[in-house]
N, C-alpha and C positions, 0 to 999 in steps of 0.2 A: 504494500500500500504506500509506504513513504516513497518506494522507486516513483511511483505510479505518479505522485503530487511533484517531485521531482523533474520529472518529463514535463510533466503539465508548465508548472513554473518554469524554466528553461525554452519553450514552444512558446510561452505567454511573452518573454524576455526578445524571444526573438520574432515577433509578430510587433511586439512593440517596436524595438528598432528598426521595421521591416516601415512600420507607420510614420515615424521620425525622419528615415530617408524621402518617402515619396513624400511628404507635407513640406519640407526642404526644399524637393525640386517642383514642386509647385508653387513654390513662393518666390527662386528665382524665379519662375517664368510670369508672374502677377509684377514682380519689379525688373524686368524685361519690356515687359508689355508700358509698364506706368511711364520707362522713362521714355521708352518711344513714343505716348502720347504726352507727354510732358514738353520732348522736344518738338512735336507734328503743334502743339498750341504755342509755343515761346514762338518757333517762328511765324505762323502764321498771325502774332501778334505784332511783332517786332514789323513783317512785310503791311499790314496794316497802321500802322505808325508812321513809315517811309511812306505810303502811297499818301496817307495823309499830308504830309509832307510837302510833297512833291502836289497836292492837290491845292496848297498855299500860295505857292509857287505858281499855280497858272494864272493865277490872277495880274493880269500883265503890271497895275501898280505896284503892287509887291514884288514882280518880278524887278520894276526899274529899281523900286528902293533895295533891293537886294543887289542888284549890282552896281546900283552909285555906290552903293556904304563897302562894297568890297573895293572896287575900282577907284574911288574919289571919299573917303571918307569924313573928308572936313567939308566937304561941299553940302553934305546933308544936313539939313534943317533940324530946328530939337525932337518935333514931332517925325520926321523920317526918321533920325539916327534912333528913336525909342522903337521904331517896327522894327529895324535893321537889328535890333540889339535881340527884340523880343523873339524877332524870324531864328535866330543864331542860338537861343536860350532854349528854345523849344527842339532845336535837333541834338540838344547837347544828353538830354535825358533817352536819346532813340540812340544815340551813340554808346554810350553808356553799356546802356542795354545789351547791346547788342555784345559788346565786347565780353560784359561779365557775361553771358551765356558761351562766349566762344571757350572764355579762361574756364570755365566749368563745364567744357565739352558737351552740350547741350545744343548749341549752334556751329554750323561747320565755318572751318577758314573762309574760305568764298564769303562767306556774310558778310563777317568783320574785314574782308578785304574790300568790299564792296564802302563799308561804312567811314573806313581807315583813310582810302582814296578820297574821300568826298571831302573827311575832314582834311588831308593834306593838300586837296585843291583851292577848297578856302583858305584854307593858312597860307597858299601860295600870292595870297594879294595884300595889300597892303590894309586895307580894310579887315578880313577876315585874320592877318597875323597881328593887329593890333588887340581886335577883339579876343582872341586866342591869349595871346597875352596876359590880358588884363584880369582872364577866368583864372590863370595856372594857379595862382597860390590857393583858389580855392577848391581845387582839386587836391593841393600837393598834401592837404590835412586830412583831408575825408575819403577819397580814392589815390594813391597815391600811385599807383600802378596805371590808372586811366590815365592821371596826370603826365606819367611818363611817355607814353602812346600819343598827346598832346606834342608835348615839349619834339618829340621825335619826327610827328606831322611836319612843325613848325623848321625845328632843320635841316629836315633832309629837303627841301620844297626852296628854292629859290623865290622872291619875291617877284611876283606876275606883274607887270606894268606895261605890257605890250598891248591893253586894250584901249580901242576909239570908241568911246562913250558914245553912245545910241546904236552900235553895231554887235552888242552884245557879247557879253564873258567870253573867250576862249582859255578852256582851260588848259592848262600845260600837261604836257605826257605825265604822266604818273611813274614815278622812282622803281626800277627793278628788286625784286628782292624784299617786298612788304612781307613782315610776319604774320 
């Protein structure tokens, strides 16, 4: 009889750990699945932020005051240089974004090259590297890693001044070799 409870308890021991395994790998496959829609929503929110963006943007006045304040900066009025500032403040949080998702492998490179470019095309004028600028130190406390991605924009990018106001931004090739 003791054999007997023996068997028993030992079958019961190994039915357990038989139930331990597969609850295991059904759970990586549940945080498998979470981070793949975790990442399928970050970016599809992050692409909804740029479209927005970019939907700011067609408003042809906002487009001049976006590229006077880049191209001629002192030329803007109080009330232009505060859109110019505001248009520049609102892509800073979709920058952001985008980067901490890439650092936390969530969003692929392609993104943040796509986002890196855009900020080191602004940074490429004089407008957009003053404005860059004047953000750094308040990045350098709070994200200090974005800040550095800033500061890197700003140097690798030569100062753009080859544009004829009313003939609209051209923006310079983009640096070989983005991270």
């Amino acid at each position: 009889m003791l054999e007997i409870v023996q068997i028993l308890g030992s079958l019961g021991e190994f039915f357990g750990a038989v139930a331990v395994v597969v609850t295991l790998l059904l759970l990586v496959r549940q945080i498998r699945e979470n981070t793949k829609s975790t990442a399928a929503t970050a970016s599809a929110t992050y692409m909804q932020a740029y479209s927005n963006m970019n939907l700011v943007l067609s408003d042809p006045e906002r487009a001049r005051i976006l590229r006077k304040g880049m191209v001629a900066p002192d030329d803007l009025s109080p009330d232009e240089q505060m859109s110019y500032n505001h248009m520049l403040w609102g892509s800073i949080p979709v920058w952001e974004s985008i980067y901490k998702m890439y650092i936390d492998d969530i969003a692929p490179q392609s993104a943040w090259l796509v986002a890196r470019t855009d900020m080191a095309a602004i940074s490429s004028t004089p407008g957009g590297k003053r404005f860059f600028e004047s953000q750094l130190s308040i990045y350098e406390v709070a994200f200090p890693e974005f800040a550095e991605e800033i500061s890197a924009c700003i140097a690798e990018m030569p100062v753009y001044e080859a544009v004829v106001p009313g003939e609209g931004f051209q923006q310079p090739d983009s640096p070989q070799g983005l991270p």
